[in-house]
KENUFI-777834 format. One record per residue (C-alpha): residue number from 1; residue in three letters; chain; x, z, y. Coordinates in steps of 0.05 Angstrom, whole numbers. Layout:
// residues N
> pos/code/unit/x/z/y
> NUM/ALA/A/X/Z/Y
...
// end
This chain:
// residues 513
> pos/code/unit/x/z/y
> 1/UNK/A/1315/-92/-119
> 2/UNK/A/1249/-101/-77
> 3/UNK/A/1223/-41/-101
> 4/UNK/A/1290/-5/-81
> 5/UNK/A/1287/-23/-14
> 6/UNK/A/1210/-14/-14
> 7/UNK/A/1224/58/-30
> 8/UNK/A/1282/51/24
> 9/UNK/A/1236/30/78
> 10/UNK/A/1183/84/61
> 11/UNK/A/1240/135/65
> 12/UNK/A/1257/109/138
> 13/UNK/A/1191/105/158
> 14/UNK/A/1176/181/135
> 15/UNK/A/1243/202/171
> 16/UNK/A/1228/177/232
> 17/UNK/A/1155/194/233
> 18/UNK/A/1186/269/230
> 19/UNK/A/1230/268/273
> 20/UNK/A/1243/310/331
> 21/UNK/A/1215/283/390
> 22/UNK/A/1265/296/459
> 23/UNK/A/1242/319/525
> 24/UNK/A/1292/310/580
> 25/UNK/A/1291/366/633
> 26/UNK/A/1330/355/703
> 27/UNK/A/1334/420/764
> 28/UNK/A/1332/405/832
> 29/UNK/A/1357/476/870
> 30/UNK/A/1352/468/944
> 31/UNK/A/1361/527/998
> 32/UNK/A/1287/536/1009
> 33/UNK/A/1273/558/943
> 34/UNK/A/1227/619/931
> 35/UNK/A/1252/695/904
> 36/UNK/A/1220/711/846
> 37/UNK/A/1189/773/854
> 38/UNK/A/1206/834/810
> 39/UNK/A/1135/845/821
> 40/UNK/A/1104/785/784
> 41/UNK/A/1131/832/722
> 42/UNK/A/1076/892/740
> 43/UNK/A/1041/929/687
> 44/UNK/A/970/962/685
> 45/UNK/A/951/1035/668
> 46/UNK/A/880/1037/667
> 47/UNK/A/838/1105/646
> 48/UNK/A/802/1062/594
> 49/UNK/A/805/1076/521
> 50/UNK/A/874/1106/494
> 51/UNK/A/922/1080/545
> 52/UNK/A/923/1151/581
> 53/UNK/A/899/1200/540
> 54/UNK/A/929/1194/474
> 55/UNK/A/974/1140/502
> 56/UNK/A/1013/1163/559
> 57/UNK/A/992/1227/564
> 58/UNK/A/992/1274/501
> 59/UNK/A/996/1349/540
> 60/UNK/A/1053/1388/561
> 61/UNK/A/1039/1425/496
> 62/UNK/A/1048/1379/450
> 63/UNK/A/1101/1365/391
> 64/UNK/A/1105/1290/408
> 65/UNK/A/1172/1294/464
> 66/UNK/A/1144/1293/527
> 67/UNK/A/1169/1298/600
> 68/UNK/A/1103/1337/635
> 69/UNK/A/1062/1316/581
> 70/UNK/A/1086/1235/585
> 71/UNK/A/1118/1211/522
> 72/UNK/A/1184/1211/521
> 73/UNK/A/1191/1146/478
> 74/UNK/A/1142/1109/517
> 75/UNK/A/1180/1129/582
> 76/UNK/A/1248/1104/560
> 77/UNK/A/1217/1043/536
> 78/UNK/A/1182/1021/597
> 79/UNK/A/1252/1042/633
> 80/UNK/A/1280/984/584
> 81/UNK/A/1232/940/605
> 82/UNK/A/1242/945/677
> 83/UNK/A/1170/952/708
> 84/UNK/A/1170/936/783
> 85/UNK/A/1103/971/780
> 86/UNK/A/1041/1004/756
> 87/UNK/A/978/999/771
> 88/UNK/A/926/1051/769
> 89/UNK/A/874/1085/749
> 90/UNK/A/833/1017/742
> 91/UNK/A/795/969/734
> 92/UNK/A/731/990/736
> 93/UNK/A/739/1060/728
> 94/UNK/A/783/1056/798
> 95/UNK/A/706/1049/832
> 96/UNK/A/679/1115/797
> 97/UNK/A/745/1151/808
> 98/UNK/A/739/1206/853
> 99/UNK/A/814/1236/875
> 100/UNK/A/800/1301/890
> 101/UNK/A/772/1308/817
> 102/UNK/A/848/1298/804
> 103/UNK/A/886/1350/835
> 104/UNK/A/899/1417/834
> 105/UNK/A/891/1463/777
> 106/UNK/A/880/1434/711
> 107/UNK/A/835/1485/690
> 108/UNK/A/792/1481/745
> 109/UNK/A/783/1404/750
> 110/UNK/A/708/1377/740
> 111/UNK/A/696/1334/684
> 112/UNK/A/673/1263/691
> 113/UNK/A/642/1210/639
> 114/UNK/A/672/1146/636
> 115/UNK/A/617/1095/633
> 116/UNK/A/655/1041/626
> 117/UNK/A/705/1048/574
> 118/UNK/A/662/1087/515
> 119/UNK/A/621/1134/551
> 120/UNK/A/671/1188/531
> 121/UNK/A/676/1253/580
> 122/UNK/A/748/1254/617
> 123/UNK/A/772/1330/640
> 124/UNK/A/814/1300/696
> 125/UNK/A/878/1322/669
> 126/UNK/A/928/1268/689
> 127/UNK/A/913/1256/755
> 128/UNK/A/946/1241/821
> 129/UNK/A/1013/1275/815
> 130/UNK/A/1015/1264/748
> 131/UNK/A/1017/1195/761
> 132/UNK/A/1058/1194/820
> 133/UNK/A/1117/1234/789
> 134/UNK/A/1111/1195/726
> 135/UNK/A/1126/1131/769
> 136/UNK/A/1183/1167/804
> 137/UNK/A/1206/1186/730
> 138/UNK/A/1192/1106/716
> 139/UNK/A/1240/1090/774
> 140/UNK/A/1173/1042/789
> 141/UNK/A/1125/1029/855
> 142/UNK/A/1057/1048/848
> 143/UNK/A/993/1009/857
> 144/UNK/A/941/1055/868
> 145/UNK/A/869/1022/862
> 146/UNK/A/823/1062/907
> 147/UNK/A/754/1073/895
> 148/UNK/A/707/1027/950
> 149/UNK/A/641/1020/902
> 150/UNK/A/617/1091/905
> 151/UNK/A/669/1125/952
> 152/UNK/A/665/1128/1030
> 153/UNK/A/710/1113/1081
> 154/UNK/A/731/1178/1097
> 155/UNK/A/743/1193/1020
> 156/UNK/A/790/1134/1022
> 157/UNK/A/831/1151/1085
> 158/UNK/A/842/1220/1053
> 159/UNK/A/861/1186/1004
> 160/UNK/A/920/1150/1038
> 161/UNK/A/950/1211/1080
> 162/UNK/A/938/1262/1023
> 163/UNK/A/992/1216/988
> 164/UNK/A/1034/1190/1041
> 165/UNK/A/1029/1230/1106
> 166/UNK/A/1087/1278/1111
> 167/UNK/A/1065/1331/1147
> 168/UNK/A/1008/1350/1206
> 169/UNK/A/943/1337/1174
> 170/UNK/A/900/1383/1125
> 171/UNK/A/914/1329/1068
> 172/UNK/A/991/1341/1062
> 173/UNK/A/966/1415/1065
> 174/UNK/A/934/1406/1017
> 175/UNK/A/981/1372/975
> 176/UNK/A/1031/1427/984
> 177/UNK/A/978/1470/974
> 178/UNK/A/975/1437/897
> 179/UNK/A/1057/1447/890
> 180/UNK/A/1080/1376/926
> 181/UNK/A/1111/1384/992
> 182/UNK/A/1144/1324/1000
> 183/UNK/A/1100/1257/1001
> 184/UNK/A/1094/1202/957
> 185/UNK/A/1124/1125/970
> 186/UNK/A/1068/1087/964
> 187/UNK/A/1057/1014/988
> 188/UNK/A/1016/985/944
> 189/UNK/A/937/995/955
> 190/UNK/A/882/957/921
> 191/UNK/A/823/961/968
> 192/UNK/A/768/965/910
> 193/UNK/A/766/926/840
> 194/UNK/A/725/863/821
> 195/UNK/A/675/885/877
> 196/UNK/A/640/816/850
> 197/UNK/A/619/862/788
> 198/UNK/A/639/934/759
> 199/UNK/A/663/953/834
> 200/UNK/A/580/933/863
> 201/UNK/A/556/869/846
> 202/UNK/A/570/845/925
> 203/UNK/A/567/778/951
> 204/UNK/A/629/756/979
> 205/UNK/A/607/760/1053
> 206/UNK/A/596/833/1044
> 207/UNK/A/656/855/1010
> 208/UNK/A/698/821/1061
> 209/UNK/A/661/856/1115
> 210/UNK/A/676/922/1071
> 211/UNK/A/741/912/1063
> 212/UNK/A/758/901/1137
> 213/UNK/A/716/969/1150
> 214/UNK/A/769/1004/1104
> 215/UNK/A/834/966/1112
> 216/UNK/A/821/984/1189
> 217/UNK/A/818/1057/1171
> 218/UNK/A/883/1057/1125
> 219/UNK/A/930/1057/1173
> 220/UNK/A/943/1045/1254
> 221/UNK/A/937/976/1293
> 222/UNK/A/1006/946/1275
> 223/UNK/A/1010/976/1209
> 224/UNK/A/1069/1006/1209
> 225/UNK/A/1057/1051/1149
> 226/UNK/A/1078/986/1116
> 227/UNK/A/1018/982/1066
> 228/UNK/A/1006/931/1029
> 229/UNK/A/937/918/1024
> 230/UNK/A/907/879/965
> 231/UNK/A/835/856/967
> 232/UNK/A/788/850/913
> 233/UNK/A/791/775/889
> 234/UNK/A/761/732/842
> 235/UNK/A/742/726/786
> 236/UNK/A/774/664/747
> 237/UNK/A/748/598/791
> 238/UNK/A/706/633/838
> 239/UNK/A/733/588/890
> 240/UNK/A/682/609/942
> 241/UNK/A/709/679/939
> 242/UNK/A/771/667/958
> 243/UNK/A/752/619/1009
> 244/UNK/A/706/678/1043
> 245/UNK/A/759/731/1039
> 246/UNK/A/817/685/1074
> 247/UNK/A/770/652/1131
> 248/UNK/A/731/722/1144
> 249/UNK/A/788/776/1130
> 250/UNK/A/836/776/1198
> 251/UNK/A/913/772/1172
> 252/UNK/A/932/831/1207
> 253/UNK/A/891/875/1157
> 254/UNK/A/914/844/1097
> 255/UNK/A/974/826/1051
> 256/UNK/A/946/809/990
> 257/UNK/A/891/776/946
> 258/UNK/A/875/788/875
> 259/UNK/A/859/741/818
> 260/UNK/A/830/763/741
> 261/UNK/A/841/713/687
> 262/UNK/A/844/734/617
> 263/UNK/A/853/687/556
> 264/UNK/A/814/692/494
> 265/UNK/A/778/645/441
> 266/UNK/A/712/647/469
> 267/UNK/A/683/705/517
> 268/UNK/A/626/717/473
> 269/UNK/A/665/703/407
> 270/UNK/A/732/723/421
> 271/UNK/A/752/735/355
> 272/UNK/A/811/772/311
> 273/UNK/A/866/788/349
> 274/UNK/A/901/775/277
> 275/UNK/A/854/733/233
> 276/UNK/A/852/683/269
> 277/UNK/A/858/598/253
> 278/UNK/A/893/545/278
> 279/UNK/A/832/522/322
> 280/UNK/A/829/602/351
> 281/UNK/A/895/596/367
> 282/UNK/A/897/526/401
> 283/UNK/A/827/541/442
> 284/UNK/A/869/609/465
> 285/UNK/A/922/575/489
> 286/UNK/A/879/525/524
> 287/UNK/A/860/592/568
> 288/UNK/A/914/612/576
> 289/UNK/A/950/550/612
> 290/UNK/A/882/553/651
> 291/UNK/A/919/597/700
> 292/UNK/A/962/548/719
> 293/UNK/A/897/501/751
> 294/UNK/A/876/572/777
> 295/UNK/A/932/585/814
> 296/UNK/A/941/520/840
> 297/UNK/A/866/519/867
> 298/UNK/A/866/594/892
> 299/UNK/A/929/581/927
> 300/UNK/A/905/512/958
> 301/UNK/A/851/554/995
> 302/UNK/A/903/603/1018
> 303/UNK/A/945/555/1043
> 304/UNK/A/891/530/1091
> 305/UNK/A/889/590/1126
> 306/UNK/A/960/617/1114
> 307/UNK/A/998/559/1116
> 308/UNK/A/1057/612/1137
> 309/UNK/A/1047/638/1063
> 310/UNK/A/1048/711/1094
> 311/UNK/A/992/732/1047
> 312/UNK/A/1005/743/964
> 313/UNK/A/970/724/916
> 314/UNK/A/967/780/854
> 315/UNK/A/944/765/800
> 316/UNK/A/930/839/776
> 317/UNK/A/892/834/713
> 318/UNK/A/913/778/656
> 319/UNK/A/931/782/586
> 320/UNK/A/895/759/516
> 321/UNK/A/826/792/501
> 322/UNK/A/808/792/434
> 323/UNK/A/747/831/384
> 324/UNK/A/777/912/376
> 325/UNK/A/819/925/307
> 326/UNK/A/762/949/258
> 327/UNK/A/736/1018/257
> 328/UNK/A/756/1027/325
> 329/UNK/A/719/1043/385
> 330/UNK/A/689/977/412
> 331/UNK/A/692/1009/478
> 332/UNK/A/761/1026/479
> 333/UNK/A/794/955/480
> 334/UNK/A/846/970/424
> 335/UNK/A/870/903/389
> 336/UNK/A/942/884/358
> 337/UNK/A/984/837/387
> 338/UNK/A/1019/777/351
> 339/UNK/A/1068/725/362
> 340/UNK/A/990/687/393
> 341/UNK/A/1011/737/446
> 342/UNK/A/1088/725/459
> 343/UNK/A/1061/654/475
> 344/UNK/A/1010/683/528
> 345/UNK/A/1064/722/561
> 346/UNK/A/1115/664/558
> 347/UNK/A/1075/606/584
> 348/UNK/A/1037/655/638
> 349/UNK/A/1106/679/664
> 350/UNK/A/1134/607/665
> 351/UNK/A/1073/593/709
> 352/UNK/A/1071/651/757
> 353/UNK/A/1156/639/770
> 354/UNK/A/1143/563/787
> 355/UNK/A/1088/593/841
> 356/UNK/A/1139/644/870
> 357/UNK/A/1123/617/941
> 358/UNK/A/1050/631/926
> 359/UNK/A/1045/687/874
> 360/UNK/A/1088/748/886
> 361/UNK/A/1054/804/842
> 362/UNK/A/1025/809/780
> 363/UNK/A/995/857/735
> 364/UNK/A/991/853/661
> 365/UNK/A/934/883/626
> 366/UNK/A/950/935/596
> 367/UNK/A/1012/975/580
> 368/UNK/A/987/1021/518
> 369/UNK/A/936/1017/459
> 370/UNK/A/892/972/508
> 371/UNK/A/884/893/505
> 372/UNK/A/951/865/510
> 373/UNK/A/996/917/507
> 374/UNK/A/1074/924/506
> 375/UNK/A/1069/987/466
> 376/UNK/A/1016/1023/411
> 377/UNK/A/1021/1090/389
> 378/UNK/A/983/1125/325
> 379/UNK/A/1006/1202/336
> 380/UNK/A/1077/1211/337
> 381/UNK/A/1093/1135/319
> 382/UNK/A/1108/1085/375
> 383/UNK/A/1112/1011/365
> 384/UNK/A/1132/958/411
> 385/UNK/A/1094/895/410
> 386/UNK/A/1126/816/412
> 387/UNK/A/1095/812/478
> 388/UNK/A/1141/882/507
> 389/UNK/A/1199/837/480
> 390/UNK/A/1178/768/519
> 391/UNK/A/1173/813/582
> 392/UNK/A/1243/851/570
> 393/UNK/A/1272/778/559
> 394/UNK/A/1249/755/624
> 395/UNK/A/1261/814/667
> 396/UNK/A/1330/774/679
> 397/UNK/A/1277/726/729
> 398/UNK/A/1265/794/773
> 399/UNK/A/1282/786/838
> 400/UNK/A/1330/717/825
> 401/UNK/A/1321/650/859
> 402/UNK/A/1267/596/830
> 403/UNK/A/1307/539/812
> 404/UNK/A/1250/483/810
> 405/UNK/A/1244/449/744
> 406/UNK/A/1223/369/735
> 407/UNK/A/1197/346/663
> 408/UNK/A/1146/313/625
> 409/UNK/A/1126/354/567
> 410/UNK/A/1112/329/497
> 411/UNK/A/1046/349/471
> 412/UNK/A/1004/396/421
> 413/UNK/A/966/353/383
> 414/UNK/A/900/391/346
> 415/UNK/A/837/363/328
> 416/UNK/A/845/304/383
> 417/UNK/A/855/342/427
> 418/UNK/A/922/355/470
> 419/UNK/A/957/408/504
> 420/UNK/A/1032/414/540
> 421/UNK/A/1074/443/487
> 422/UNK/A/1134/458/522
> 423/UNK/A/1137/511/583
> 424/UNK/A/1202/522/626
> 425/UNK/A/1216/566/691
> 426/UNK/A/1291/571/717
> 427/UNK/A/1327/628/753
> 428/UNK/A/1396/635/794
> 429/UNK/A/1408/714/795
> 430/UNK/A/1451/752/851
> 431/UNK/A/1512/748/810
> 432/UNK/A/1505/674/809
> 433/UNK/A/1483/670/734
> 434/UNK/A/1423/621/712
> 435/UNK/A/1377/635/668
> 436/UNK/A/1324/586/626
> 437/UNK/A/1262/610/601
> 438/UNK/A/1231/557/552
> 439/UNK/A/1170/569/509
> 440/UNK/A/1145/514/447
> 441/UNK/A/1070/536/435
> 442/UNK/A/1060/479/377
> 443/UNK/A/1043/507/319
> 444/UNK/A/1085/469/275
> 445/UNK/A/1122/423/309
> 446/UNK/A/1200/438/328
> 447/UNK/A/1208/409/401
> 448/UNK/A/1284/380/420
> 449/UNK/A/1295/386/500
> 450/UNK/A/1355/356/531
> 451/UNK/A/1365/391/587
> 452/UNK/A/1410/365/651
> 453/UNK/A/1455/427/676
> 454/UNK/A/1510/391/710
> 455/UNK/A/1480/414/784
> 456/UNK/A/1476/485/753
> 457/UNK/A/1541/483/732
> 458/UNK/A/1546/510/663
> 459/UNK/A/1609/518/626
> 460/UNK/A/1581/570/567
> 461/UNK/A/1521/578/548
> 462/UNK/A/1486/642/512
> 463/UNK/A/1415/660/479
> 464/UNK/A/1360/703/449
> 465/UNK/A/1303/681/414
> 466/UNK/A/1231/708/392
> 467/UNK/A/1203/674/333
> 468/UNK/A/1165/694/261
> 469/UNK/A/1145/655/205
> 470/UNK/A/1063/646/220
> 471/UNK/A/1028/660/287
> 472/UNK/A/989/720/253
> 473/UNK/A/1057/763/246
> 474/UNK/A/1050/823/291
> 475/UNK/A/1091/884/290
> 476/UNK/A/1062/951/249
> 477/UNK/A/1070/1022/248
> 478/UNK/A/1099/1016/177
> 479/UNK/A/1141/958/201
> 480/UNK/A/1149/964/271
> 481/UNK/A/1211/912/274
> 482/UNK/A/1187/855/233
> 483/UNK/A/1186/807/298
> 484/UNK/A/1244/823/355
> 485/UNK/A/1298/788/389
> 486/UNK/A/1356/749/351
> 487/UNK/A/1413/717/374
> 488/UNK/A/1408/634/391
> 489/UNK/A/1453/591/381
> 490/UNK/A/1410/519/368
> 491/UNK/A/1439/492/420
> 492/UNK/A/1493/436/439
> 493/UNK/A/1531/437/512
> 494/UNK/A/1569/373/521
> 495/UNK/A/1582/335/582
> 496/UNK/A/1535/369/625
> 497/UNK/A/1473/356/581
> 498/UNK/A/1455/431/539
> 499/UNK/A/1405/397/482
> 500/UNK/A/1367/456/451
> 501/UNK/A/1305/451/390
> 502/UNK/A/1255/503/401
> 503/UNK/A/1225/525/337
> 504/UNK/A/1150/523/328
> 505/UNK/A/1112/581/366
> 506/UNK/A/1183/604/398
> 507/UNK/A/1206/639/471
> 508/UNK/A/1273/628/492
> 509/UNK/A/1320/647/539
> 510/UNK/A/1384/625/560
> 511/UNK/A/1441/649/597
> 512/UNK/A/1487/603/639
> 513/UNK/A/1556/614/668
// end
């Protein structure tokens, strides 16, 4: 009989050393909350590798379905997805861009070698219009990044009226000239990229002086082209950079500044983006809930000098950098993209919604065949990635209310060390519906949250899920649906209290009504 309840007592203990551990959540709406902007959701279209040519862009001649020589399939996928916007041409090769290279007739367009991105020789063939139209096509605003490193002033302004200026001036002449009469909507305008490094190597003092030379120049005294002007900003915890731009920048000749954070292993080891350990995986994840310090730090220094929060933060480059798939050009930036990734996008989103106040544009790098990217194409075949499907869950935050979330999350226990395992943002849309975005980054822990919806008022409740079987799953040109949404349904709503278990390495989102 002692040995019987010996055995009993081991049993018990065992049981409750595995169970679930609960995490009570509680949502304090007020009337001041934040919007969420639509444009925290931004993409990135770099000329760098095979995201345009060979991405995009195949030629209006080719068999692949194209719409003026855009893929058709990547097209209706990114109208799925809902991009606010898209930025372009770079990165780094924005600074060696040169516009005019761009336009007019194909065949007589100089060729240019992109030192960057491989050293290979571009002909110039998607260019300005081609970009422009294929955002109008997109139904999405474009971010144009404008070259400051190596271009001039004058080359700039050109630039801005060649685009935007209706009629009057020998740019929109010449823009009729090359078969567009009517101009462009453009707002968004990155004055240079990571003028810290690729865009000149400056110190901060004299990029802000820069930048105030050519913001002045955009447009007139009061702005009332309505640009939106983004400055070159730093890079991860350069502190001091931001600092210089917002004391020495006046706030009539900005709107935004930029931040660049990317997660990876290590910068100089980065890694498989699909061989990778437990130990990759957790030191990944520890960069990539670095952005929530970041923000918090880079907006603290705003703040001081725009307590009226009239200036954006944008954090235009982030995403998970990892070693290029083998055989591949190392120069070209092309890496899969596993469920590692869907927790990147998750927990990065969750962060950049709680900091709507603060943050209201983001752009992740990149859209195709470069770092983390929503879609991959070999020839004719198209995949899209886990992360595309984190994104196209969330697009239901776009433009909806924050509703400010309270909790204390359980952690991710590896090697000693911890992390937060659990990641939540909250949205009220226009037609009054709330939605929950929760992510569970432990590796093999399920996570039980008990969440208080009585103030939200939920009376049914309705979910999707991303999940796989090991963190290395990714999606393949063979099997291009092996990881995509499912219906969930792990939940219990009862009495005003919706308890839900999140799954090891999950994103979920819920629907309230």
């Amino acid at each position: 009989m002692l040995r019987v309840k010996a055995g009993i007592l081991v049993l018990v203990l065992c049981f409750a050393q595995n169970m679930i551990s609960q995490t009570k959540v509680s949502f304090e709406p007020s009337d001041s909350d934040p919007l969420i902007s639509k444009h925290i959701y931004g993409h990135f279209a770099e000329h760098l590798g095979r995201c345009i040519y060979d991405g995009f862009y195949v030629g209006e001649d080719s068999s692949i379905p194209n719409t003026n020589g855009v893929r058709n399939d990547i097209i209706e996928a990114l109208k799925a997805l809902k991009i606010p916007n898209l930025r372009w041409p770079g990165g780094c090769f924005a600074d060696t861009y040169h516009w005019k290279d761009g336009v007019g007739p194909k065949e007589d367009r100089p060729t240019m070698v992109n030192k960057w991105w491989g050293g290979v020789v571009e002909d110039n063939s998607f260019g300005t219009h081609d970009f422009l139209n294929l955002c109008e096509v997109l139904g999405t605003e474009p971010y144009l990044a404008a070259n400051v490193g190596s271009s001039t002033v004058q080359e700039f302004t050109e630039y801005t009226q060649y685009v935007t200026r209706e009629v009057g001036v020998p740019m929109s002449d010449y823009r009729a000239e090359n078969g567009r009469k009517e101009p462009w909507k453009v707002t968004f305008w990155g004055v240079g990229n990571e003028m810290w490094g690729c865009g000149g190597n400056m110190r901060p003092e004299h990029y802000a002086d820069i930048y105030r030379q050519y913001a002045t120049f955009m447009t007139d005294w009061t702005n009332s082209d309505g640009m939106f002007r983004i400055a070159s900003g730093a890079n991860v915890a350069d502190y001091h950079w931001t600092e210089v731009l917002m004391r020495d920048i006046p706030k009539s000749l900005i709107e935004g500044v930029a931040l660049h954070s990317y997660s990876f292993v290590e910068w100089d080891k980065k890694g498989s983006s699909t061989k990778f350990d437990e130990s990759q995986y957790f030191s990944t994840m520890q960069t990539a809930l670095k952005m929530e310090e970041l923000v918090d730090k880079h907006a603290a220094i705003m703040d001081k000098y725009d307590p009226e929060n009239e200036i954006a933060l944008v954090v235009d480059e982030w995403g998970g950098w990892y070693e290029v798939e083998e055989g591949t050009n190392p120069g070209f930036l092309y890496q899969q993209n596993t469920m590692r990734d869907a927790m990147i996008a998750g927990i990065t989103l969750n962060i950049f919604n709680n900091r709507a106040d603060r943050v209201k544009m983001a752009n992740l790098a990149q859209t195709v065949n470069v770092l983390q990217a929503v879609i991959l194409t070999d020839g004719d075949k198209m995949l899209l990635t886990p992360t595309y499907h984190v994104l196209k869950m969330y697009n239901v935050h776009q433009d909806a209310t924050l509703i400010p979330v309270k909790f204390e999350s359980p952690s991710y226990e590896f090697n000693g060390e911890t992390l937060p395992a659990i990641s939540i943002s909250a949205s009220k849309d226009q037609q009054g519906k709330k939605h929950l975005s929760l992510v569970n980054i432990d590796s093999k822990k399920s996570n039980e949250v008990e969440l208080d919806v009585e103030a939200l008022g939920f009376k049914k409740v309705s979910g999707t899920i991303l999940k796989s079987g090991k963190l290395q799953d990714h999606n393949t040109f063979d099997s291009p649906n092996q990881i995509t949404p499912q219906e969930f349904g792990d939940f219990k709503l009862k009495k005003g209290k919706l308890t839900v278990t999140l799954p090891p390495f999950s994103v979920v989102v819920l629907e309230g009504e």
